[in-house]
DRENKOLDO-743997 format. One line per 5 residues: their letters; for each residue x, y, z of N, C-alpha, C, O. Coordinates in steps of 0.001 Angstrom, whole numbers. Atoms other than C-alpha are relative to their C-alpha. Layout:
BEGIN
A = X,Y,Z,X,Y,Z,X,Y,Z,X,Y,Z  ... .
***
This chain:
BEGIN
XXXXX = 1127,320,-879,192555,362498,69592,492,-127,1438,1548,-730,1629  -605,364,-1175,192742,362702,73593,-674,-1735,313,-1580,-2450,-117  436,1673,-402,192740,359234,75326,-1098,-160,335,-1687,-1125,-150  731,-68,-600,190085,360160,77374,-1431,104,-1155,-2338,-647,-796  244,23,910,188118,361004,74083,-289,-2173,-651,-1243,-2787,-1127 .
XXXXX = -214,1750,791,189249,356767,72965,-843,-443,806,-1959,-737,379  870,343,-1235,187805,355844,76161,-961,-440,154,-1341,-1598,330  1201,-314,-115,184788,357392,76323,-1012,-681,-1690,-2233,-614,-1828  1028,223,1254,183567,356006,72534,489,-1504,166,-489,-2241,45  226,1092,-518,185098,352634,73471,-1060,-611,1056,-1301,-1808,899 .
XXXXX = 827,45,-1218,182672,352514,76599,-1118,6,-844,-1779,-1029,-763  1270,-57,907,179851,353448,74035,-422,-720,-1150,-1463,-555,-1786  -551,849,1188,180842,351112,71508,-172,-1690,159,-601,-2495,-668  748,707,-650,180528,348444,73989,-1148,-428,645,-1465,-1507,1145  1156,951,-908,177320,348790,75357,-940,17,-1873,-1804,-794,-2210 .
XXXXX = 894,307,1747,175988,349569,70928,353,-1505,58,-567,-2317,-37  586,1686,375,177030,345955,70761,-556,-425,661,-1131,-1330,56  97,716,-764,175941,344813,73627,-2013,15,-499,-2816,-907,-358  1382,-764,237,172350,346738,72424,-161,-1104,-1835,-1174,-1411,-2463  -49,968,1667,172908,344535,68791,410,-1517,515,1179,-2023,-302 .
XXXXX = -519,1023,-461,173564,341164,70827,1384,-246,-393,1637,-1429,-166  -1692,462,426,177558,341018,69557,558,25,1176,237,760,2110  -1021,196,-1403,180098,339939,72113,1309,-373,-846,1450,-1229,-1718  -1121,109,531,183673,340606,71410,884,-1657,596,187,-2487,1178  -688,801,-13,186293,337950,71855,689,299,1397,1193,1418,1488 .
XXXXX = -620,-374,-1595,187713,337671,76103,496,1105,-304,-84,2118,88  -882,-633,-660,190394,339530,75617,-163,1493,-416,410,2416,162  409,-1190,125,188822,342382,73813,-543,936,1270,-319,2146,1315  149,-747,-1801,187560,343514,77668,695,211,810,405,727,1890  -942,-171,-1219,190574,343429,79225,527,771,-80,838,1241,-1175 .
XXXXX = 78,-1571,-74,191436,346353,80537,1985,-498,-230,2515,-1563,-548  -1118,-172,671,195205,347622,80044,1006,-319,959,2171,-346,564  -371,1192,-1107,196268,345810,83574,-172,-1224,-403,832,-1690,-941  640,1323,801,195051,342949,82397,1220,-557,-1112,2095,-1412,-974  -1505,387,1030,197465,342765,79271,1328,374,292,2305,-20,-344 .
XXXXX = -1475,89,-129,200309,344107,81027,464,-1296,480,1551,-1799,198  -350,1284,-879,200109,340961,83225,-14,-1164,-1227,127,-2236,-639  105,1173,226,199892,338400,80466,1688,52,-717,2459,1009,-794  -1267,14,526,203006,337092,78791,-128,243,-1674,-908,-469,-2308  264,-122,1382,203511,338621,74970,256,-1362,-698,-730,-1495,-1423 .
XXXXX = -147,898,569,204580,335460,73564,-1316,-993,-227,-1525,-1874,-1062  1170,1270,-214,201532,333562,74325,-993,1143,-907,-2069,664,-1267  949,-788,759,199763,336467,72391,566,593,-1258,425,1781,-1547  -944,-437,1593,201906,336640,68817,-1221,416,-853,-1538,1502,-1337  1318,-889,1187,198832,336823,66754,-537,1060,76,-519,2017,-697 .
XXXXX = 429,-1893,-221,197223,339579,68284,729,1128,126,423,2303,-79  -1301,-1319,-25,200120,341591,68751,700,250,-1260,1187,1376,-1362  -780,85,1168,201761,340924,65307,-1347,269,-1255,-1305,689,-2411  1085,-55,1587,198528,340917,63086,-613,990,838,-1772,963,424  631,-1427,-392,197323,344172,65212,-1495,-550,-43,-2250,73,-790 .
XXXXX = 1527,-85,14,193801,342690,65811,-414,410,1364,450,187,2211  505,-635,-948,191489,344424,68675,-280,1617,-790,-230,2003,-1958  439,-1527,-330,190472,348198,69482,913,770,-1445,2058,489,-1800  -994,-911,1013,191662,350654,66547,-1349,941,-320,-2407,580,-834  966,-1275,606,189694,354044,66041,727,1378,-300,1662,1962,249 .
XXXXX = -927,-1283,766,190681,356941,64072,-629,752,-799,-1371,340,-1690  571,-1118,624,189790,360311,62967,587,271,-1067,154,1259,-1660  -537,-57,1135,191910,360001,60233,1307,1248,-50,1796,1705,-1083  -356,-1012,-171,194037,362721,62105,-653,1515,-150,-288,2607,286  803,-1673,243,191558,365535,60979,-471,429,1179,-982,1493,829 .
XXXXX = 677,-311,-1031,190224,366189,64346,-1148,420,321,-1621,1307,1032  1757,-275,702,186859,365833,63107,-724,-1326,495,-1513,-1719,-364  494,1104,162,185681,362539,64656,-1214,-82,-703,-1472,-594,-1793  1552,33,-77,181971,363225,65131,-149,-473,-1573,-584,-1591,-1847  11,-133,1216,182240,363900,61264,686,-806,-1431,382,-1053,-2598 .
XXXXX = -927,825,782,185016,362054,60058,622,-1283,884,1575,-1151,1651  -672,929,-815,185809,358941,61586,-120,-1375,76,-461,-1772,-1039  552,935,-25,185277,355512,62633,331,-1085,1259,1342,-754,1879  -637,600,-1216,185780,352953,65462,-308,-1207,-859,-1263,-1453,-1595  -266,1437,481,187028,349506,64489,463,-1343,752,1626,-1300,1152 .
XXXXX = -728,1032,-587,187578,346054,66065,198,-1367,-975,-621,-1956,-1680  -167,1178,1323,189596,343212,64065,-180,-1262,1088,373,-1233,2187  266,1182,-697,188464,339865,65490,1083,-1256,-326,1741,-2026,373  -1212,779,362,190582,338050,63368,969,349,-1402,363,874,-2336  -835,-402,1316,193706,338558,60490,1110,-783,-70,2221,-461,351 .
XXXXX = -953,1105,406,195454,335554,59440,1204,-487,1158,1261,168,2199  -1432,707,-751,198618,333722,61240,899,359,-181,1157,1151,-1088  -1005,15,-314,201435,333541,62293,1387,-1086,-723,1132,-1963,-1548  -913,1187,588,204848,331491,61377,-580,-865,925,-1215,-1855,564  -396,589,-1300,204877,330410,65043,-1764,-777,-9,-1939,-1693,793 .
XXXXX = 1328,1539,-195,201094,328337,64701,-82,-786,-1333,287,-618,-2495  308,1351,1085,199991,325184,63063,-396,128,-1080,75,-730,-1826  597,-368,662,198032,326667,60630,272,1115,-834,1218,1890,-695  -97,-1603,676,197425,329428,58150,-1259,47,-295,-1893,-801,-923  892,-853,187,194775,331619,58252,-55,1351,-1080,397,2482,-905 .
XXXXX = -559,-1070,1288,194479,333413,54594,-1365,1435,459,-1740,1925,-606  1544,-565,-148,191112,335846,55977,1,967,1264,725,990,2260  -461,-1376,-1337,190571,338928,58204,-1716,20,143,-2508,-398,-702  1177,54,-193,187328,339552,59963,-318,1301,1096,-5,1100,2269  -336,-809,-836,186625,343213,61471,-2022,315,46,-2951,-75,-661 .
XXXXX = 1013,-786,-392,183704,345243,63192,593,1416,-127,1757,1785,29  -727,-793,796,183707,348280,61884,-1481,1349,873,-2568,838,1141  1676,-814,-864,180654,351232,63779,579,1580,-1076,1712,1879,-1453  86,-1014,624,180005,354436,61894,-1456,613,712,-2453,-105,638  907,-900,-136,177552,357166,63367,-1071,192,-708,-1208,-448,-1750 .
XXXXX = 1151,-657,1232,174437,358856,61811,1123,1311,-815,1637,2241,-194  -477,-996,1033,176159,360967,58863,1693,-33,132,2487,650,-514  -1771,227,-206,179918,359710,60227,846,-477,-1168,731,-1540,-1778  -460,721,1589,182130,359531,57266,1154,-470,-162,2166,222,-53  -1265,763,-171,184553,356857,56946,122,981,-1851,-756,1263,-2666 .
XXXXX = -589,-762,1414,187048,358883,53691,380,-1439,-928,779,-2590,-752  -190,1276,931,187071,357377,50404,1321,-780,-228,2326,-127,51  -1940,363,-18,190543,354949,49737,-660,-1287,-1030,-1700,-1226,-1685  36,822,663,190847,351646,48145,999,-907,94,2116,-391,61  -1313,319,-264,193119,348508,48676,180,-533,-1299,-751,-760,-2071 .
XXXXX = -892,512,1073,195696,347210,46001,-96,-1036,-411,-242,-1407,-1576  666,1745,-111,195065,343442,47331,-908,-61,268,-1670,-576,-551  1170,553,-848,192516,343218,49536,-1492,134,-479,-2136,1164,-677  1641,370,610,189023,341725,48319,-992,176,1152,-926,-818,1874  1084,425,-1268,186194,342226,51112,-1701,452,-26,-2196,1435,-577 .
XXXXX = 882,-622,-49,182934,342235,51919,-542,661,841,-218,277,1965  645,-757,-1053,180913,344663,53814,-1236,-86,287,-1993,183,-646  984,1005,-630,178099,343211,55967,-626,1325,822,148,1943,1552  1087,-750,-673,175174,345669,57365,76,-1319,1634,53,-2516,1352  4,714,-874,175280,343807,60503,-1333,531,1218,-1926,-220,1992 .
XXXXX = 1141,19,-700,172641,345592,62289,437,1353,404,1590,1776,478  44,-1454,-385,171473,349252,63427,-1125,753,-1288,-2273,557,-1685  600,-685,1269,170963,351694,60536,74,-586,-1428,455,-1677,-1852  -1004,482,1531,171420,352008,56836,1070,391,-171,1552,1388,367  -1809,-439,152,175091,351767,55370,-373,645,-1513,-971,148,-2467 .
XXXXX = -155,-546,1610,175485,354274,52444,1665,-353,-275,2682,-117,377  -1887,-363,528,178787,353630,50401,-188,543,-1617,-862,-119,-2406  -193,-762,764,179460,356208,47617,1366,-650,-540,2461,-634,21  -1157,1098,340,181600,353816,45358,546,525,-1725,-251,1147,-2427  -861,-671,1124,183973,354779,42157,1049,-917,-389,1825,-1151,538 .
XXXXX = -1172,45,97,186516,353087,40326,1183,758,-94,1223,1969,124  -1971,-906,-115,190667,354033,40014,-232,42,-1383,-1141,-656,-1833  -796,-214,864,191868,354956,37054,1087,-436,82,1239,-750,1262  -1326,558,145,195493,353662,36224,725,698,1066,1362,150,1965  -1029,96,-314,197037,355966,37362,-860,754,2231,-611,1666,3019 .
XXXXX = 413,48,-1608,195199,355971,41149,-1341,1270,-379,-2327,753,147  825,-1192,-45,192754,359238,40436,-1328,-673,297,-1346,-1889,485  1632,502,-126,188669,358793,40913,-226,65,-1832,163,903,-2646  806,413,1288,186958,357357,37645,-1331,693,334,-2122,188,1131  1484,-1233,286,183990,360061,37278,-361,-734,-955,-1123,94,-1455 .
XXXXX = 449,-127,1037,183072,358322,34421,-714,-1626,-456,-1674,-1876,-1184  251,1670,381,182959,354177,34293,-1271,-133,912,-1389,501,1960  753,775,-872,180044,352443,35620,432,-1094,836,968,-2008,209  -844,693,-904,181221,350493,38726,-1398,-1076,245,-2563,-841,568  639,1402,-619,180075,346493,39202,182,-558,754,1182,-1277,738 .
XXXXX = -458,1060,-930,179548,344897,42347,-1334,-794,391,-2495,-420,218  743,604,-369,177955,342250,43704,-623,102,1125,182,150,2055  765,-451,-1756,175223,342870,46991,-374,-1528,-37,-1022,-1762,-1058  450,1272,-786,174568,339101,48416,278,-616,-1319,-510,-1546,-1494  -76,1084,1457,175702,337549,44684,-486,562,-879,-104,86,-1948 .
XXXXX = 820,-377,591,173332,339753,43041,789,866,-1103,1398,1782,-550  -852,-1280,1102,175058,341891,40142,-450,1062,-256,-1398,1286,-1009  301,-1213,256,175178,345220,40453,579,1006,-605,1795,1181,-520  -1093,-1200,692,176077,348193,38488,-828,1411,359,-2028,1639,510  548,-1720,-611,175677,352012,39511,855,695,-1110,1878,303,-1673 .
XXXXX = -701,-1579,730,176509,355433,37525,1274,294,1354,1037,457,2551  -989,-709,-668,180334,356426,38742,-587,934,1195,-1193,1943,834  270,-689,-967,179574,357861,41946,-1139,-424,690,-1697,135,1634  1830,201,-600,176367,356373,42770,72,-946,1653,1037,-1640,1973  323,-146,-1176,175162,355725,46256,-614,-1469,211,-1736,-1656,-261 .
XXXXX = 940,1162,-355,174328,351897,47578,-189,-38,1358,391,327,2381  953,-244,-2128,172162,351526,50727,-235,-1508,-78,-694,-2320,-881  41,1815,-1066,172419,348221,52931,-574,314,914,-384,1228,1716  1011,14,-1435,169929,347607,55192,40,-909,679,64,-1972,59  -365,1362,-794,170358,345238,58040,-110,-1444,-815,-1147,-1963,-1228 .
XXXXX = -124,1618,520,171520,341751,56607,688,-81,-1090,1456,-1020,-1301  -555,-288,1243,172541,343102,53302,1581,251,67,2114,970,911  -1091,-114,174,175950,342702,52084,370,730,-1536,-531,762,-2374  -455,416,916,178487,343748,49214,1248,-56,-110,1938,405,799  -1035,965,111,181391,342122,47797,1130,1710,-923,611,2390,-1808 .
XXXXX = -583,-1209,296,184306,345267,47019,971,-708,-746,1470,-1654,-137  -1683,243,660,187382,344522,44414,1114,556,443,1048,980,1597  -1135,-583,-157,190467,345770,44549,-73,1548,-1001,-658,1695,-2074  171,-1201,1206,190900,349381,42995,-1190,75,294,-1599,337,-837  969,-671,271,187389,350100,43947,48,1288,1197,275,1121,2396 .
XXXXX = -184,-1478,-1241,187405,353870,45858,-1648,-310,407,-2518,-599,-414  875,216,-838,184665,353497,48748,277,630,1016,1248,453,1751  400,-555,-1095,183273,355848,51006,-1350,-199,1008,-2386,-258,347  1337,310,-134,180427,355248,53304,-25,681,1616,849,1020,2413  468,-514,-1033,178556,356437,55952,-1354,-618,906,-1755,-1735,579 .
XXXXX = 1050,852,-146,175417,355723,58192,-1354,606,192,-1304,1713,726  1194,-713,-203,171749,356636,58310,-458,-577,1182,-1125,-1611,1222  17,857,-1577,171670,355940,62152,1215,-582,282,2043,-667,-626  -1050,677,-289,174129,354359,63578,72,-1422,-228,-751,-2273,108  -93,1701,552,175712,351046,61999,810,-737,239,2006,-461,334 .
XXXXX = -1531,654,-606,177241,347910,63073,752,-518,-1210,632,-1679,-819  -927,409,1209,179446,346875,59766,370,-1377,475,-91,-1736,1559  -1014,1060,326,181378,343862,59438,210,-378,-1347,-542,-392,-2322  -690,-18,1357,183806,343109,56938,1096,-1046,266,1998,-1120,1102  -1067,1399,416,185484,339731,55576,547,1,-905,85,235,-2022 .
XXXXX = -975,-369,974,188246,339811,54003,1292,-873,-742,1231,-1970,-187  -1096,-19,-103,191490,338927,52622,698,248,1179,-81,724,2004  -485,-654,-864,193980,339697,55172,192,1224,157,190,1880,-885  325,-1526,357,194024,343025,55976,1377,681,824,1680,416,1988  -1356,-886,-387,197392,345400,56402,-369,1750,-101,-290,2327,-1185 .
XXXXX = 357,-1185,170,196314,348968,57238,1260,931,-383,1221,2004,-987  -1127,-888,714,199881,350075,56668,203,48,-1132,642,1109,-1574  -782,66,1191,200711,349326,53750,-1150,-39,-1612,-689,206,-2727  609,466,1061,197257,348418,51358,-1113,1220,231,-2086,1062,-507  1048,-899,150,195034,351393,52057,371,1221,-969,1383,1875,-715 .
XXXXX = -517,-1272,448,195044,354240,49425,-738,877,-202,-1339,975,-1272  745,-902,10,193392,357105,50475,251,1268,-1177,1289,1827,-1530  270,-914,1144,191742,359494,47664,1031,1741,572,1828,2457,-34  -609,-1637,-737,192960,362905,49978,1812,-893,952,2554,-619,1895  -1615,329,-842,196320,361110,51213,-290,-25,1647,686,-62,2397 .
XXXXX = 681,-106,-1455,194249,361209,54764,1339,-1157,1031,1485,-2161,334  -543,395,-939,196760,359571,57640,-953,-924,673,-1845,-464,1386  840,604,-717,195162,356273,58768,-252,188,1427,-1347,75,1977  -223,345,-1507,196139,356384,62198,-209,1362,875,301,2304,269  174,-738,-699,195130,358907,65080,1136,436,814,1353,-415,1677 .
XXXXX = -585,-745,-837,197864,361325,66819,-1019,96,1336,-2139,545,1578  1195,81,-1534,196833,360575,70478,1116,742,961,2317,656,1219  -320,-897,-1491,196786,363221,73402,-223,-1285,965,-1211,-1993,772  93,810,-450,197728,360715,76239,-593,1029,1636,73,1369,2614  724,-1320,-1426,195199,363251,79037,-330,-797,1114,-391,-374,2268 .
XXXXX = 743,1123,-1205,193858,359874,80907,936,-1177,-317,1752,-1053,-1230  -217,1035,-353,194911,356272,81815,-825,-1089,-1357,-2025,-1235,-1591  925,1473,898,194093,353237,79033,-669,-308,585,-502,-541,1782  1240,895,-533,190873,351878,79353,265,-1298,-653,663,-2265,-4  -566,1263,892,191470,349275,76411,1207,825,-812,1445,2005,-1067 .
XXXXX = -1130,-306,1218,194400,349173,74133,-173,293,-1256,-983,-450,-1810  413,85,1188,194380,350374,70887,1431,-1064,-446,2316,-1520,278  -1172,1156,316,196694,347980,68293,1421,1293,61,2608,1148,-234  -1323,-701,431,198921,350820,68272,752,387,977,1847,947,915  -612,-42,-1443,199241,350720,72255,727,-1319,76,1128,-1631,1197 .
XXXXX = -391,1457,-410,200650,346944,71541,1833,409,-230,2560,-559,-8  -1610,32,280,204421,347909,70847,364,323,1873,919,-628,2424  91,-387,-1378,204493,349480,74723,-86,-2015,733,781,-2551,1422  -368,935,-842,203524,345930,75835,1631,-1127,-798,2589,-1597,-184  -1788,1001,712,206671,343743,73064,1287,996,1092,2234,778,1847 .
XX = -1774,-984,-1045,209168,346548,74787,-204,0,1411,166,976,2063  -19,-235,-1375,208438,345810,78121,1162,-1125,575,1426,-1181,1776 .
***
């Protein structure tokens, strides 16, 4: 993806929330001056648990089609604070017909929250043992507590407010009828290591650097630790 490309759907991304009343967290606005000037130490969590800006075509160079823009608000602690935070909490935007690819995590339990816009379709499947798509089991989840079961492959639609609750091992794809704001609570969430995409898809975006950072993505945060 070129930068200028990140940019330009960050800029649009901001005023969809702004159009859904959501307001990110300060430092999500600060431009990429802004974080060179602060000191990394005073910012371990966000730099170490990668929360903020993260969007990715999955490398296919298909956004429009394949893609998604994501902001993590929050994803557990640190050694270095008082506390522990076991819980991850992201915004998640998908297009009209934009298709986040199916995967599934190993640990991670979460739910996925219609938060406002369109409808969310997710086209949901269990694993098989040995990782493949289950064509064949009926898959149970819960929408707001409610118990649900669909035919292998079947199609659930969230409409603003509506949630559901995902296991582990469940393969989930989804998309939007209009454009949708998501949110998703979680477990902690490790995109390296707990995502397992059905097509082996490359989470992360190969970026043409054509323009100047507007915001950072988490994967512009190593640039500020090595400074």
């Amino acid at each position: 993806m070129k930068r200028s490309e990140i940019n330009r759907l960050i800029r649009e991304t901001e005023a969809f929330l702004d159009s859904q009343n959501w307001k990110l967290p300060e430092w999500g606005y600060w431009s990429w001056e802004d974080w060179l000037r602060r000191n990394p130490d005073e910012l371990g969590e966000i730099l170490t648990k990668e929360m903020g800006w993260d969007i990715t075509d999955f490398a296919l160079g298909d956004f429009r089609n394949k893609g998604m823009v994501l902001f993590t608000v929050r994803n557990g602690s640190t050694p270095a604070t008082s506390y522990e935070k076991p819980y991850c909490e992201k915004l998640l935007i998908v297009d009209d017909q934009q298709l986040c690819l199916a995967h599934f995590h190993w640990d991670k339990i979460e739910d996925i929250i219609n938060r406002g816009g369109g409808t969310l379709k997710l086209r949901l499947n269990n694993a098989n043992a040995d990782e493949s798509l289950d064509e064949t089991n009926p898959v149970v989840v819960y929408v707001d507590g409610i118990r649900t079961e669909l035919e292998a492959g079947g199609v659930l639609s969230l409409k603003p407010g509506q949630s559901v609750t995902l296991p582990q091992r469940n393969y989930h794809s989804f998309w939007g009828e209009g454009k949708v704001l998501i949110g998703e609570v979680s477990k902690i969430n490790d995109d390296h290591t707990d995502n397992r995409f059905l097509d082996d898809s490359p989470r992360f975006p190969v970026i043409d650097e054509d323009e100047p950072i507007y915001r950072p993505l988490i994967g512009d945060y190593v640039k500020l630790t090595a400074k």
